[in-house]
PDB file of N, CA, C and O in Angstrom:
ATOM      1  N   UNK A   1       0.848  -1.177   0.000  1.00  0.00           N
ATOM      2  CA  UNK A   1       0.000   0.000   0.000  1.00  0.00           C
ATOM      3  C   UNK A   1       0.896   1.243   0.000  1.00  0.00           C
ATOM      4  O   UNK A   1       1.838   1.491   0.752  1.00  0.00           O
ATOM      5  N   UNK A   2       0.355   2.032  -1.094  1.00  0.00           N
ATOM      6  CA  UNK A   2       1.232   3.228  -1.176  1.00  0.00           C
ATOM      7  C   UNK A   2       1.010   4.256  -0.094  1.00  0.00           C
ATOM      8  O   UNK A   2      -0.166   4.491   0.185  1.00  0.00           O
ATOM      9  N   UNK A   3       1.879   4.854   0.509  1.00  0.00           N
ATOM     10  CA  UNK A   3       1.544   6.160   1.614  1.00  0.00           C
ATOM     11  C   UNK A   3       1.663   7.553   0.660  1.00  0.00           C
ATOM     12  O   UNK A   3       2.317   7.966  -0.298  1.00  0.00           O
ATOM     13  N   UNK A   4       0.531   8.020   1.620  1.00  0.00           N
ATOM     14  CA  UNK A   4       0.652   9.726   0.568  1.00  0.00           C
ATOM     15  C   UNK A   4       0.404  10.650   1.666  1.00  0.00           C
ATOM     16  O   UNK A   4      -0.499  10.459   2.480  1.00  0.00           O
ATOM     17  N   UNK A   5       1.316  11.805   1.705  1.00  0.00           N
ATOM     18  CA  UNK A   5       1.074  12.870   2.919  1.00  0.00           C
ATOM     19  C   UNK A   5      -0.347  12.980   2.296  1.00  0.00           C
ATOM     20  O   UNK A   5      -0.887  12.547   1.278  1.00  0.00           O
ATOM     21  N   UNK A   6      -0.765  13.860   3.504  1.00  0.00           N
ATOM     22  CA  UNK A   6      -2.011  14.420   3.543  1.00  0.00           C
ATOM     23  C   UNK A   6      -2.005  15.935   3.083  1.00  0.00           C
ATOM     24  O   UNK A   6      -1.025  16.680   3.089  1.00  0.00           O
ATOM     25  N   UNK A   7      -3.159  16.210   2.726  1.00  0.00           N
ATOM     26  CA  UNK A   7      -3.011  17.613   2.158  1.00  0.00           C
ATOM     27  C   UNK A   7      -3.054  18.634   2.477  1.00  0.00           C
ATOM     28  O   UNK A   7      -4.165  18.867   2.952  1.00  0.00           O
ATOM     29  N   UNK A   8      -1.975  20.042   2.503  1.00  0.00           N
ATOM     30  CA  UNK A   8      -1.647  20.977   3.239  1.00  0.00           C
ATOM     31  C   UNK A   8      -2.839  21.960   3.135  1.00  0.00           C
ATOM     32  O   UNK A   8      -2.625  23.063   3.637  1.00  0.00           O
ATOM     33  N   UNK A   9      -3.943  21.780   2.627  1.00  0.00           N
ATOM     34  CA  UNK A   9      -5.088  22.282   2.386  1.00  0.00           C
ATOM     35  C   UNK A   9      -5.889  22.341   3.752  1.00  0.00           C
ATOM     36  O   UNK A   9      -6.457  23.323   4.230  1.00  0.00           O
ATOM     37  N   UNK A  10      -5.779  20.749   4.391  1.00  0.00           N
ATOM     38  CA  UNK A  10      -6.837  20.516   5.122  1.00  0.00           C
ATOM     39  C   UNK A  10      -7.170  21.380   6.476  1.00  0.00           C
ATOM     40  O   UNK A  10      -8.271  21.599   6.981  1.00  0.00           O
ATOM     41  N   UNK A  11      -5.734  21.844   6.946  1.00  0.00           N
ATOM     42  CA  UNK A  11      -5.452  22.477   8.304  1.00  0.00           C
ATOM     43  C   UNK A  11      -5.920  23.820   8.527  1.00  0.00           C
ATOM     44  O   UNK A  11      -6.399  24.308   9.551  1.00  0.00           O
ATOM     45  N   UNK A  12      -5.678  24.397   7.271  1.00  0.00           N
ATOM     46  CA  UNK A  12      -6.173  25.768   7.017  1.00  0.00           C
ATOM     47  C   UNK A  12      -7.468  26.493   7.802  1.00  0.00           C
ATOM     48  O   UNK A  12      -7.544  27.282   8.744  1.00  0.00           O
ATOM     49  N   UNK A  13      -8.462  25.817   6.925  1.00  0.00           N
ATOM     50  CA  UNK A  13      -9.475  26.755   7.849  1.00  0.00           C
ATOM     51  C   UNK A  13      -9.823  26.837   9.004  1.00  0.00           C
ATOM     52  O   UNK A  13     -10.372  27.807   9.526  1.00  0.00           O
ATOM     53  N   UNK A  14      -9.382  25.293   9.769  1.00  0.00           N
ATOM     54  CA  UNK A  14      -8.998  25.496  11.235  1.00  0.00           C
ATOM     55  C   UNK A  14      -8.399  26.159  12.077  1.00  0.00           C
ATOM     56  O   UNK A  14      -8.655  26.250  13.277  1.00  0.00           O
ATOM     57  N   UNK A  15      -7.436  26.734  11.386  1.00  0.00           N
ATOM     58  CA  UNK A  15      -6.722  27.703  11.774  1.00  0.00           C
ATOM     59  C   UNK A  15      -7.145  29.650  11.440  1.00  0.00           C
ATOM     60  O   UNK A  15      -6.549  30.700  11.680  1.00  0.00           O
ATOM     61  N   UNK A  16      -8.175  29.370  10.931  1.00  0.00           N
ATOM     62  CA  UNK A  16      -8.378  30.693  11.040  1.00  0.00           C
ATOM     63  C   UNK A  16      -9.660  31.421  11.821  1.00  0.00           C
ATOM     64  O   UNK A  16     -10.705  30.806  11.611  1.00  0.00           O
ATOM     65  N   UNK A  17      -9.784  32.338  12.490  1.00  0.00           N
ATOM     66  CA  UNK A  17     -10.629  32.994  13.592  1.00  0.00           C
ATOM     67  C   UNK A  17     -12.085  32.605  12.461  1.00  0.00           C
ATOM     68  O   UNK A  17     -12.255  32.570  11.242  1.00  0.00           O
ATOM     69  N   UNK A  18     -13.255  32.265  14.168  1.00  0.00           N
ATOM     70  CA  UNK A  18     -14.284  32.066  13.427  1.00  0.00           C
ATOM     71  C   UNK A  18     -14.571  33.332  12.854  1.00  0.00           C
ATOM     72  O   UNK A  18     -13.851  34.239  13.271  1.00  0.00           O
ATOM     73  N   UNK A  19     -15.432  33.643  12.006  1.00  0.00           N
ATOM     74  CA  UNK A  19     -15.968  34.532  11.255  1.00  0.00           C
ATOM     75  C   UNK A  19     -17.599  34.826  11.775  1.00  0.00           C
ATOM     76  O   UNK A  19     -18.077  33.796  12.251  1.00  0.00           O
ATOM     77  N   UNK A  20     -18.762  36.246  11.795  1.00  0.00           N
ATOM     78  CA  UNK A  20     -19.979  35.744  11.511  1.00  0.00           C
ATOM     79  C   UNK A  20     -20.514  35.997   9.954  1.00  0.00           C
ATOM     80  O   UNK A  20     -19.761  36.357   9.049  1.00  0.00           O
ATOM     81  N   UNK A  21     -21.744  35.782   9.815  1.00  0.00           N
ATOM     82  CA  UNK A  21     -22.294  35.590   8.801  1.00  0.00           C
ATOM     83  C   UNK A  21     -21.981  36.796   7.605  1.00  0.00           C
ATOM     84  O   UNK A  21     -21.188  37.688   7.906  1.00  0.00           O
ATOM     85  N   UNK A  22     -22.490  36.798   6.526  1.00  0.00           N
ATOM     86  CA  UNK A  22     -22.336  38.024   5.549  1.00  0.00           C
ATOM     87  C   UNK A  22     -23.203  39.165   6.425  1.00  0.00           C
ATOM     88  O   UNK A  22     -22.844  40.338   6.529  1.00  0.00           O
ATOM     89  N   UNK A  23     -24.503  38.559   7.080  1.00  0.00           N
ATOM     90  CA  UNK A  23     -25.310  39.457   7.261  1.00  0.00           C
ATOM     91  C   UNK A  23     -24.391  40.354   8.486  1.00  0.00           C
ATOM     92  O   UNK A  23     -24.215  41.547   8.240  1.00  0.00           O
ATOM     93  N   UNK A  24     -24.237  40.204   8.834  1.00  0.00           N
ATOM     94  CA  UNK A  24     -23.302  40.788  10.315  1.00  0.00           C
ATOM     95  C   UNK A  24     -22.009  40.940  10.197  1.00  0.00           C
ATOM     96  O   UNK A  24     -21.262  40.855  11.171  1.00  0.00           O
ATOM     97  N   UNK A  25     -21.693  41.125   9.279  1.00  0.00           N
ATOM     98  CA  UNK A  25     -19.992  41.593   8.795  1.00  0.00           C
ATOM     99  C   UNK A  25     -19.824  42.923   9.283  1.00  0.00           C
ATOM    100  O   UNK A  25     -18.735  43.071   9.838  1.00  0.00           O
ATOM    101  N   UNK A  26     -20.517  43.895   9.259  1.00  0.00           N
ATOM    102  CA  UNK A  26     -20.159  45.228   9.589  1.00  0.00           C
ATOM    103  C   UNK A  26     -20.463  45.215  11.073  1.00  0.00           C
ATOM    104  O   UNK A  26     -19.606  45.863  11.673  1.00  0.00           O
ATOM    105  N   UNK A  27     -21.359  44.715  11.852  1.00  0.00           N
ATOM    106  CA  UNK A  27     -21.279  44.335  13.571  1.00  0.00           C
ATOM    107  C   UNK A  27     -20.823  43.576  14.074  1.00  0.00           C
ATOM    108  O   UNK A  27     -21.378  43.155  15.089  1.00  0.00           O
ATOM    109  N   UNK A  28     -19.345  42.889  13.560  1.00  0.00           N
ATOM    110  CA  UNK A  28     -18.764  42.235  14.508  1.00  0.00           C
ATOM    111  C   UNK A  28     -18.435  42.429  15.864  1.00  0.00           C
ATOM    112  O   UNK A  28     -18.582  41.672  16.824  1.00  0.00           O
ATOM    113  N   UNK A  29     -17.818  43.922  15.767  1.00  0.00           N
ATOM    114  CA  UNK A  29     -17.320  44.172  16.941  1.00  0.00           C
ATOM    115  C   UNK A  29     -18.043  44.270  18.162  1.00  0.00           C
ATOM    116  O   UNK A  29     -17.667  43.929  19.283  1.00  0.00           O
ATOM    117  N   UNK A  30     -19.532  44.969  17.681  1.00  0.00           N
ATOM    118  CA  UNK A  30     -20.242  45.113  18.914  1.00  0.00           C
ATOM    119  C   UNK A  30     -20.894  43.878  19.309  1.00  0.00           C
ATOM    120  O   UNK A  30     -21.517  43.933  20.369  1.00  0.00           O
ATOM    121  N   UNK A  31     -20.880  42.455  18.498  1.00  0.00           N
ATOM    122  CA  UNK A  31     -21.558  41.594  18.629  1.00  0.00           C
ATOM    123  C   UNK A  31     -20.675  40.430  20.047  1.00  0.00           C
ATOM    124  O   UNK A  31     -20.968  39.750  21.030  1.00  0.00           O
ATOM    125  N   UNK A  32     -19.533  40.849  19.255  1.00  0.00           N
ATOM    126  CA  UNK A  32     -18.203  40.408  20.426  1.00  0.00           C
ATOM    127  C   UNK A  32     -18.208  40.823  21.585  1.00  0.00           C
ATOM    128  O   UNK A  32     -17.953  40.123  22.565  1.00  0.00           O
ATOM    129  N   UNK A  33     -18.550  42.218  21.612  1.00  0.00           N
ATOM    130  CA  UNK A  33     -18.729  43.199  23.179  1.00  0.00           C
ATOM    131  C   UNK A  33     -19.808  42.699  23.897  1.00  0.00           C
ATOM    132  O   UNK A  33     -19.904  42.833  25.116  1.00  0.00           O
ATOM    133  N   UNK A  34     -20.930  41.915  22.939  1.00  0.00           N
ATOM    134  CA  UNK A  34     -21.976  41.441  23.696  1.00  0.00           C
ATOM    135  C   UNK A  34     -21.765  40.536  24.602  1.00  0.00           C
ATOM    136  O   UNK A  34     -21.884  40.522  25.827  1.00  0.00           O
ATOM    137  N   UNK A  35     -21.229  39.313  23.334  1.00  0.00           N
ATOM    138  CA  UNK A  35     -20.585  37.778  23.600  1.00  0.00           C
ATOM    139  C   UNK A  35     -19.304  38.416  25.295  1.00  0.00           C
ATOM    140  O   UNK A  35     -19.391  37.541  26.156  1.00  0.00           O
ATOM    141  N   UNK A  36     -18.816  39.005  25.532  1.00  0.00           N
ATOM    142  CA  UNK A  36     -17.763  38.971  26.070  1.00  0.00           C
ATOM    143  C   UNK A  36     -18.665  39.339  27.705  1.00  0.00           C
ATOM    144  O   UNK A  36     -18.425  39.095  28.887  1.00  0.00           O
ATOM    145  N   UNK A  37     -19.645  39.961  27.039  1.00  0.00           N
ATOM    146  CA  UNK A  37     -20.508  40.408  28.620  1.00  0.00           C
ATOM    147  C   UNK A  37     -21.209  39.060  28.836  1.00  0.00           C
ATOM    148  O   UNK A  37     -21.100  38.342  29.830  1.00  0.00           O
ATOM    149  N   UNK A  38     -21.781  38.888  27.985  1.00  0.00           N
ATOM    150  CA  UNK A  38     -22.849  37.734  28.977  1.00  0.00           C
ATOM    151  C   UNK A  38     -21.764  36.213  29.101  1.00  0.00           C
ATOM    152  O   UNK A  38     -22.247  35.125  29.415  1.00  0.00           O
ATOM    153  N   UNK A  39     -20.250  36.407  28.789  1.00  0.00           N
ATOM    154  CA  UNK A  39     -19.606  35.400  29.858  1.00  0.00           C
ATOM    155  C   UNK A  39     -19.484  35.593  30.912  1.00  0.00           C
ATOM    156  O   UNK A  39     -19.725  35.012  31.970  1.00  0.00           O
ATOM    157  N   UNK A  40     -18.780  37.119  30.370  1.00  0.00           N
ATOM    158  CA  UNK A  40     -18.702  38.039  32.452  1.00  0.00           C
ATOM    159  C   UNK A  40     -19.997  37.822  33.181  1.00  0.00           C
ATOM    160  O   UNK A  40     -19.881  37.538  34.373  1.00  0.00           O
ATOM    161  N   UNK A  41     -21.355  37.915  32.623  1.00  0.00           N
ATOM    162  CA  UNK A  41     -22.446  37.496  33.594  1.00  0.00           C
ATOM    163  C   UNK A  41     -22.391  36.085  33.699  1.00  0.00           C
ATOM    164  O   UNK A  41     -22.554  35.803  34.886  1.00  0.00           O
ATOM    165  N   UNK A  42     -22.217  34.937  32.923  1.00  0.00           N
ATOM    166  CA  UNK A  42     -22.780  33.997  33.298  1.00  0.00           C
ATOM    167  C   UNK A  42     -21.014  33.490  34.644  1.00  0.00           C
ATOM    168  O   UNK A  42     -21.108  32.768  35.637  1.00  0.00           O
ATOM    169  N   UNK A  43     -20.108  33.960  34.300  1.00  0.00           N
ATOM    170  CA  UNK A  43     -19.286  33.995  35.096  1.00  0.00           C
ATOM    171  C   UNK A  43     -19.559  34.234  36.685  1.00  0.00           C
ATOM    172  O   UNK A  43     -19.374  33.685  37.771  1.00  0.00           O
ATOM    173  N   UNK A  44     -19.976  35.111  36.258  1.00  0.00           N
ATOM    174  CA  UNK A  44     -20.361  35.781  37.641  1.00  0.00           C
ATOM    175  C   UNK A  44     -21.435  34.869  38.355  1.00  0.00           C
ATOM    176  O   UNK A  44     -21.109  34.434  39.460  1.00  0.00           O
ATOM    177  N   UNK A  45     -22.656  34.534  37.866  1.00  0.00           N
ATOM    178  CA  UNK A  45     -23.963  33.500  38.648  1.00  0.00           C
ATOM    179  C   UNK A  45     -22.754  32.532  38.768  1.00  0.00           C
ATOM    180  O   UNK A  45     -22.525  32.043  39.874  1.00  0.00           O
ATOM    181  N   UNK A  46     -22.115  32.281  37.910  1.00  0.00           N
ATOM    182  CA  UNK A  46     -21.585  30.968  37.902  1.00  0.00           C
ATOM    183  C   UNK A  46     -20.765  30.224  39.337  1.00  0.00           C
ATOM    184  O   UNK A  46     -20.715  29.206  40.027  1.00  0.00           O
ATOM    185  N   UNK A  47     -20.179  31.654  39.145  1.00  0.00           N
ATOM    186  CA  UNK A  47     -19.236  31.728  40.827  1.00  0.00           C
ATOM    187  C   UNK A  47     -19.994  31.989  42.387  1.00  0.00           C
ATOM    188  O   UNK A  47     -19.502  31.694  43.476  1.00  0.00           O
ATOM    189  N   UNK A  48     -21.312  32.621  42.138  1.00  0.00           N
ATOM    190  CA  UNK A  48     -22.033  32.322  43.213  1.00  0.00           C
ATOM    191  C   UNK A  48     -22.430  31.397  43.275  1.00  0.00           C
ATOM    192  O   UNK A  48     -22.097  30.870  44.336  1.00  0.00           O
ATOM    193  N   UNK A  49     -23.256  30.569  42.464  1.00  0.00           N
ATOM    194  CA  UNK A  49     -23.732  28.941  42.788  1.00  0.00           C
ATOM    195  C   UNK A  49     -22.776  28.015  43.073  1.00  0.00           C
ATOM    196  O   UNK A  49     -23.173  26.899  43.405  1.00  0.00           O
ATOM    197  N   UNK A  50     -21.332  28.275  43.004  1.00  0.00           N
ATOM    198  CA  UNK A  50     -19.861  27.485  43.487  1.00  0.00           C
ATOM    199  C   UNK A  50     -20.239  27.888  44.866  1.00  0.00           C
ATOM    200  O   UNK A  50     -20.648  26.967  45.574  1.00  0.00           O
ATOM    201  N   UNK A  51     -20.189  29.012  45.367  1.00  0.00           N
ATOM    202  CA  UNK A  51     -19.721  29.172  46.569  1.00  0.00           C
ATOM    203  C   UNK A  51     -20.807  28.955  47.245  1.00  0.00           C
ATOM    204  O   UNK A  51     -20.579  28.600  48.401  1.00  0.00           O
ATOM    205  N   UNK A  52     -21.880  29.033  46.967  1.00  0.00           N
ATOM    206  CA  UNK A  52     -23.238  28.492  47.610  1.00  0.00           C
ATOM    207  C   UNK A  52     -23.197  26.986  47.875  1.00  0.00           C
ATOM    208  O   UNK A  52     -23.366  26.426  48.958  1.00  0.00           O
ATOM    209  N   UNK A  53     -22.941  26.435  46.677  1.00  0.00           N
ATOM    210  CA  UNK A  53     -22.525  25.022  46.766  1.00  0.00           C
ATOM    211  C   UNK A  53     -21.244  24.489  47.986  1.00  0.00           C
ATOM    212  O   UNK A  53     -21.324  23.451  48.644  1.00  0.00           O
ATOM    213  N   UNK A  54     -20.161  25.446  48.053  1.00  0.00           N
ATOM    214  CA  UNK A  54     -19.746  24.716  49.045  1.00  0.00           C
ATOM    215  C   UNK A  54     -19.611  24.773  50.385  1.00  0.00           C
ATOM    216  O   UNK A  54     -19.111  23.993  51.196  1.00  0.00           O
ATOM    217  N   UNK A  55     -20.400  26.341  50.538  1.00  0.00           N
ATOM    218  CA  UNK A  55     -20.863  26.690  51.869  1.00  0.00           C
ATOM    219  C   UNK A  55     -22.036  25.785  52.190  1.00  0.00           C
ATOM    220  O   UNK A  55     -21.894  25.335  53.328  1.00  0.00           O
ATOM    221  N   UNK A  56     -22.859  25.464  51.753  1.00  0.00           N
ATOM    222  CA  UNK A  56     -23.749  24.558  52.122  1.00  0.00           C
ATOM    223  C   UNK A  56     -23.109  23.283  52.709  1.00  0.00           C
ATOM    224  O   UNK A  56     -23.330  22.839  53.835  1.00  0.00           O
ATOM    225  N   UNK A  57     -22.337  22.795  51.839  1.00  0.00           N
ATOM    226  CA  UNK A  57     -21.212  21.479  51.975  1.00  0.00           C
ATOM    227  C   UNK A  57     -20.725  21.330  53.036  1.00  0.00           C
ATOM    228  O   UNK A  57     -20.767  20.322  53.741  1.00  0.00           O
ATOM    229  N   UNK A  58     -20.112  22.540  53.281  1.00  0.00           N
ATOM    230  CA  UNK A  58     -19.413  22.817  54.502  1.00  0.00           C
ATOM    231  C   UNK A  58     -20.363  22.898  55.667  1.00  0.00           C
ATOM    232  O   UNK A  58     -20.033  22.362  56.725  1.00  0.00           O
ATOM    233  N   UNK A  59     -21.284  23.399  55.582  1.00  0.00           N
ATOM    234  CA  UNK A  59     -22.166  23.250  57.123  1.00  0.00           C
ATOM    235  C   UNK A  59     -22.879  22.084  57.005  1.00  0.00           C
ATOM    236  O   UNK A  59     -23.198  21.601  58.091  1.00  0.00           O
ATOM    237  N   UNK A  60     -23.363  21.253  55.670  1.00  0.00           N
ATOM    238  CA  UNK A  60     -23.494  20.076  56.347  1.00  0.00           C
ATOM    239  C   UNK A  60     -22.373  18.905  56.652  1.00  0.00           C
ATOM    240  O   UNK A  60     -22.867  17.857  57.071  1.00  0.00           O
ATOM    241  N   UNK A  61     -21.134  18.921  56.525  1.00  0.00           N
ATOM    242  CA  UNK A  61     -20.148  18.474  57.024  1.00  0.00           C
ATOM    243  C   UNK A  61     -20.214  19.148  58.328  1.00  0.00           C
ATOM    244  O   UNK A  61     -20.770  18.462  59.186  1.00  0.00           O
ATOM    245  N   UNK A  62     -20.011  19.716  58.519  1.00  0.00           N
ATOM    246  CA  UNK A  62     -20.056  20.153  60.277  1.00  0.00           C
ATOM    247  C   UNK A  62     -21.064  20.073  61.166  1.00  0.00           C
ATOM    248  O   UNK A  62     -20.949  20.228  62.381  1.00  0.00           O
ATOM    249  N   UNK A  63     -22.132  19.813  60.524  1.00  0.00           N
ATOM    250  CA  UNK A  63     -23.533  19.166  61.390  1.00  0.00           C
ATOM    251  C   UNK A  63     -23.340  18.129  61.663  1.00  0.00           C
ATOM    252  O   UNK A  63     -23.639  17.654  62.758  1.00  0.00           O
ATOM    253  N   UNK A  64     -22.648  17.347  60.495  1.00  0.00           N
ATOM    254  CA  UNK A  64     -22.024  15.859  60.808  1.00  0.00           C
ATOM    255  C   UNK A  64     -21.306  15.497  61.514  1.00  0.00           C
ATOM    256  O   UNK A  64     -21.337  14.406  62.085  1.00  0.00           O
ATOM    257  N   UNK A  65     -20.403  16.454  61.636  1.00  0.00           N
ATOM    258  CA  UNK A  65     -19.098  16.123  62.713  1.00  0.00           C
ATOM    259  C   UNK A  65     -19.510  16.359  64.241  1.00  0.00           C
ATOM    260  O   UNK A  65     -19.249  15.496  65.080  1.00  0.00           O
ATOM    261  N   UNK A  66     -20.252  17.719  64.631  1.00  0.00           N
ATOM    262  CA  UNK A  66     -21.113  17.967  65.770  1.00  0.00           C
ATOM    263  C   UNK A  66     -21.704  17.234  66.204  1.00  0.00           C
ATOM    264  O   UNK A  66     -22.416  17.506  67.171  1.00  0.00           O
TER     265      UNK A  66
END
């Protein structure tokens, strides 16, 4: 069986930043400013339901131990 590299084609578009649509070519930027807030929000709930989660944890471990 013959071996054949693979083609330097394939890697390409993986490598390049996603894009959005034609329709939204001229609002990228503010669409990004959006995207970048509602991580910072979901960040944010995100990190209170952690710490809720392990403050709870923690006092029922210590009800246990009491």
């Amino acid at each position: 069986m013959k071996l054949r590299p693979a083609s330097l084609h394939l890697p390409i578009p993986f490598q390049r930043p996603l894009r959005f649509g034609r329709r939204w070519r001229g609002h990228e930027l503010p669409l990004r400013i959006i995207q970048l807030a509602m991580i910072v929000v979901l960040a944010w709930f995100g990190t209170k339901l952690i710490v809720q989660a392990v403050t709870l944890a923690t006092r029922a471990f210590a009800g246990l131990v009491s």
